[in-house]
N, C-alpha and C positions, 0 to 999 in steps of 0.2 A: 504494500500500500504506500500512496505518496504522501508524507508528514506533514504537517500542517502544523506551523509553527503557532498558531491561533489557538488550538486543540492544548501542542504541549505545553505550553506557559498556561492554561485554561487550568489542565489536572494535575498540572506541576505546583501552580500558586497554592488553590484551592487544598489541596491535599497536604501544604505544608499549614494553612490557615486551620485547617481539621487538627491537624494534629497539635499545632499550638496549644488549640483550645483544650483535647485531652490533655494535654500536660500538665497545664493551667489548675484545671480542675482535678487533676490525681494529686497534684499537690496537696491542694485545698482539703480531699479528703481524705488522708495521710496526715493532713495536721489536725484534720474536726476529732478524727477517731482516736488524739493522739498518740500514733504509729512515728510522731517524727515532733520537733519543737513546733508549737504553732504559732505561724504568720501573723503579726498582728499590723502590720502596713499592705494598707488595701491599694496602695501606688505599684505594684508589680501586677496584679490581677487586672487591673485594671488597664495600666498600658501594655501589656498583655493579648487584652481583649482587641484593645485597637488595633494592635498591629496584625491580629487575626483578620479582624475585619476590613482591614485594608488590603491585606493578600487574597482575600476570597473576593474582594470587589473588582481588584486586577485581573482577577482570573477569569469575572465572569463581565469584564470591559473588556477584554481580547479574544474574547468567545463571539464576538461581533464582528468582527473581523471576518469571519469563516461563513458569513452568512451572506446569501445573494442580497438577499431584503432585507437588510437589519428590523423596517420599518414594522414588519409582520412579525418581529418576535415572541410578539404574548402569543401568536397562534399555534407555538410549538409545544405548547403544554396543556394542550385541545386532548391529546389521545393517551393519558396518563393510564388508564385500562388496558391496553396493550402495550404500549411504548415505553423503554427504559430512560429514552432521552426525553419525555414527557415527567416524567416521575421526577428525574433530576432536576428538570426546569423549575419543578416545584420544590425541589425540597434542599435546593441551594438559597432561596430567597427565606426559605422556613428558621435554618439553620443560621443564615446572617443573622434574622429577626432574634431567635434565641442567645446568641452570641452577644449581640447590644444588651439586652435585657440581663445576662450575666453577669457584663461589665459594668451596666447603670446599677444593678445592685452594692455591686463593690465601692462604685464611686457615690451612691448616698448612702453606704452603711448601713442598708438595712439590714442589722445581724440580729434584733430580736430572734426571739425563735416561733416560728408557728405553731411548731408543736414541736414534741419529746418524743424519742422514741424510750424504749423500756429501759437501753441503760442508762438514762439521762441526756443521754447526746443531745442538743437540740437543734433540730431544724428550721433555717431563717431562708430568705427569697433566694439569697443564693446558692446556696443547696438546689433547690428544686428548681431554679434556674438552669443550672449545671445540668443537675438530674435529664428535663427534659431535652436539654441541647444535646448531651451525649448520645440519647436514642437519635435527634433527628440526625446528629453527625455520621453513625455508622449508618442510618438509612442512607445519607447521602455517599457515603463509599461505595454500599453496594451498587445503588444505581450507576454511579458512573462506571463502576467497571461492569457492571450487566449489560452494560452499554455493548462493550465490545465482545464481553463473554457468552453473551447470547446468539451471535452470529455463526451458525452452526458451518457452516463451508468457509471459512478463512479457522482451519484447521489448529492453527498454531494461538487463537483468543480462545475458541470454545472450551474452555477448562475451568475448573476453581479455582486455579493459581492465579488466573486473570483480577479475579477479588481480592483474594488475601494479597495481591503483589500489589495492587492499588490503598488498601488498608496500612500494610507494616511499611512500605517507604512512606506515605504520608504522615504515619505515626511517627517515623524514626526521624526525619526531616523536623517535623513539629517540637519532638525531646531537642534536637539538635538547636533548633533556635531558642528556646526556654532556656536552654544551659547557658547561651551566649545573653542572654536577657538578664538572666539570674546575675552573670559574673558582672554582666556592666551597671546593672542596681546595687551590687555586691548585698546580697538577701543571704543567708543561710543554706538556698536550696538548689546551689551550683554542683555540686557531688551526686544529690540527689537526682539531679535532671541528666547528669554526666551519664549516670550507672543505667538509667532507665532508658538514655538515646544509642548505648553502645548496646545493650540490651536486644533492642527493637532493630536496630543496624544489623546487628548477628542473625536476626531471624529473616528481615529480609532480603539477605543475601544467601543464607540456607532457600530461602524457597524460588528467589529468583533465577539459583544456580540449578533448581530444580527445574523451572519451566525452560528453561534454554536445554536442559538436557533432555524434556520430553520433546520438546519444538525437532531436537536435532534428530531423533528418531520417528517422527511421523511417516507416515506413508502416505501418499497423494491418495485422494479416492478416486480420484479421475484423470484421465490422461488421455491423450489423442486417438484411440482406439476407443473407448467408451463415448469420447465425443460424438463422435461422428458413425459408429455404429459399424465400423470393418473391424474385425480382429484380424488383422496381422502383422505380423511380428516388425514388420520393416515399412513404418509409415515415419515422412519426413515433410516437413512444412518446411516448402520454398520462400514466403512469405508472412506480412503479418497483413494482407488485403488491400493497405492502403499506404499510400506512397508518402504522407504527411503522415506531423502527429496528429492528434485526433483526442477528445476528452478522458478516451479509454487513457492511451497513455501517460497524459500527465497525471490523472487522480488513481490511477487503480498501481502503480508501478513508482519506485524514488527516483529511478534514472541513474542509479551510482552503480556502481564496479564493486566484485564481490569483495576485493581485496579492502575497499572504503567501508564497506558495512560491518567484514569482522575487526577490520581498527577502530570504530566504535563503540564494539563490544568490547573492546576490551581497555577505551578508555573508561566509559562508564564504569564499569567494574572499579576500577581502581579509583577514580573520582568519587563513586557515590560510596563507597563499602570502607575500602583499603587505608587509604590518607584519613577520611574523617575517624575511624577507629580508630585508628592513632594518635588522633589529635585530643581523642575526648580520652583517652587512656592519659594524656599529662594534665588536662581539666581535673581528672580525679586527683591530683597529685598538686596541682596547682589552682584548685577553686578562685583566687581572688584574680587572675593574667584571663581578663576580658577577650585579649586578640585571639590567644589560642580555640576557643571553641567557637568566634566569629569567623575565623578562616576557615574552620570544621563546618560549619557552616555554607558558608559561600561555595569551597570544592562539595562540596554534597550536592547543595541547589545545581552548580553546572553540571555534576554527574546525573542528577535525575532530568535534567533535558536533554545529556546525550542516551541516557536510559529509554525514555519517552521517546525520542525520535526512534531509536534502534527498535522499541514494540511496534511501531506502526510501520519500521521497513519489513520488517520478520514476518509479518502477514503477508502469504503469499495467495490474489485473488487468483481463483481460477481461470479471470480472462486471460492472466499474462499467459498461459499456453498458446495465444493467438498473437494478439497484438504485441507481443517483445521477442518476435520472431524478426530479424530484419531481413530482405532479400538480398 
């Protein structure tokens, strides 16, 4: 498939704004249950939130880009009953809406409590603020990678690793800027977000290495003999039809050399995985050196848009058996 840089900055932002916000709010409830000292400056949760909310609004301002009619955009979220990108359309505006309301908790202090649970703990707005935003967050993960996971013939999405691979990098991305957040507030809770982003790092790169390793053993289901309906053993296309490119080939196909797609993968790999483990391994060691886990940071974010570009070259549509044929 041809990348769409609209797209990758779209689940790249968004997915690091998701996971902010779990971070945010694992904290928060790590300190309520006290598992860890609790936070008594509501200026980290807070800016925090914004900075969430400002990566998920970049992501869903460059998501317009990708669209012929920007102007018809509400009408994308008409077919939410069948369509995953109908679901998302809704449930990224759901999730900002809850995200604010997290953070205006934080910033008026609403920490009475509404109620008690039995051991005393008490629950205030933000709590169930949190609470509800967490479910709408992970609905919104699923939706976007159902996005691609649900498309049964581009062989190499139709998987479950399609979701959890969209879940644990946007987790791990979101611990990864919390850490660098934490150091430059200098807050207590820089070790803690260190240990939780190298954590989430480890798992998705366990599962990422996993889907690149089923991707590399698929079998086509279809080939030039089932197309066209001859079985025999020695059929060869002279051409791809047409003498131009053609919409096939720009959108269905990247246009690059195979030797340019595996040096992607193998930057990504070391960009998103490799260098930021490293970097949050001296954050644990050096909680109060802000630069280190904002560099850990930054090579991460560029590894996950060469990660995000490499998922959308790695789908291989069935048309290109025709049209990246050249004569």
């Amino acid at each position: 498939m041809h990348p769409a840089f609209s797209v990758i900055f779209l689940t790249t932002l968004i997915g690091a704004g998701q996971g902010l916000f779990l971070a945010l709010f694992t904290g928060q409830i790590f300190s309520q249950f006290k598992l860890m000292p609790e936070q008594h400056d509501a200026n980290f949760y807070v800016i925090g939130s914004v900075i969430a909310l400002g990566l998920m609004a970049l992501g869903l301002f460059s998501s317009f880009f990708h669209l012929g009619h920007p102007e018809r955009a509400w009408r994308s979220a008409a077919k939410w009953r069948t369509s995953w990108l109908s679901r998302e359309v809704i449930a990224l505006p759901a999730t900002m809406a809850g995200l604010f309301a997290y953070g205006l908790a934080h910033y008026m202090g609403w920490k009475t409590p509404i109620f008690t649970m039995p051991g005393g703990t008490g629950i205030d707005a933000s709590l169930l603020a949190g609470l509800v935003t967490t479910l709408l967050t992970y609905t919104l993960f699923v939706c976007t990678g159902m996005i691609y996971g649900c498309i049964k013939f581009l062989q190499e999405w139709h998987t479950p690793l399609t979701v959890i691979n969209f879940i644990l990098l946007g987790t791990a991305s979101g611990f990864t800027l919390a850490t660098a957040l934490s150091a430059y507030l200098e807050t207590a809770l820089t070790s803690f977000y260190a240990t939780w982003a190298i954590i989430f790092t480890v798992l998705a790169f366990i599962f990422r290495l996993a889907s690149l390793r089923r991707n590399k053993r698929i079998t086509p289901k279809s080939d030039l003999r089932s197309a066209i309906g001859v079985n025999h053993k020695n059929i060869r296309q002279m051409a791809q039809g047409s003498m131009g490119g053609s919409f096939n080939t720009r959108e269905y196909f990247h246009g690059k050399k195979a030797g340019f797609v595996k040096s992607i993968k193998v930057v990504f790999l070391i960009l998103t995985f490799i260098i930021p483990l490293a970097l949050l391994g001296v954050s644990l060691d050096q909680p109060s050196a802000f630069i280190v886990p904002a560099l850990a940071m930054l090579i991460q974010y560029l590894g996950l848009i060469a990660e995000r570009w490499y998922f959308f070259a790695d789908a291989n549509h069935p048309q290109n058996m025709y049209y990246q044929q050249i004569s």
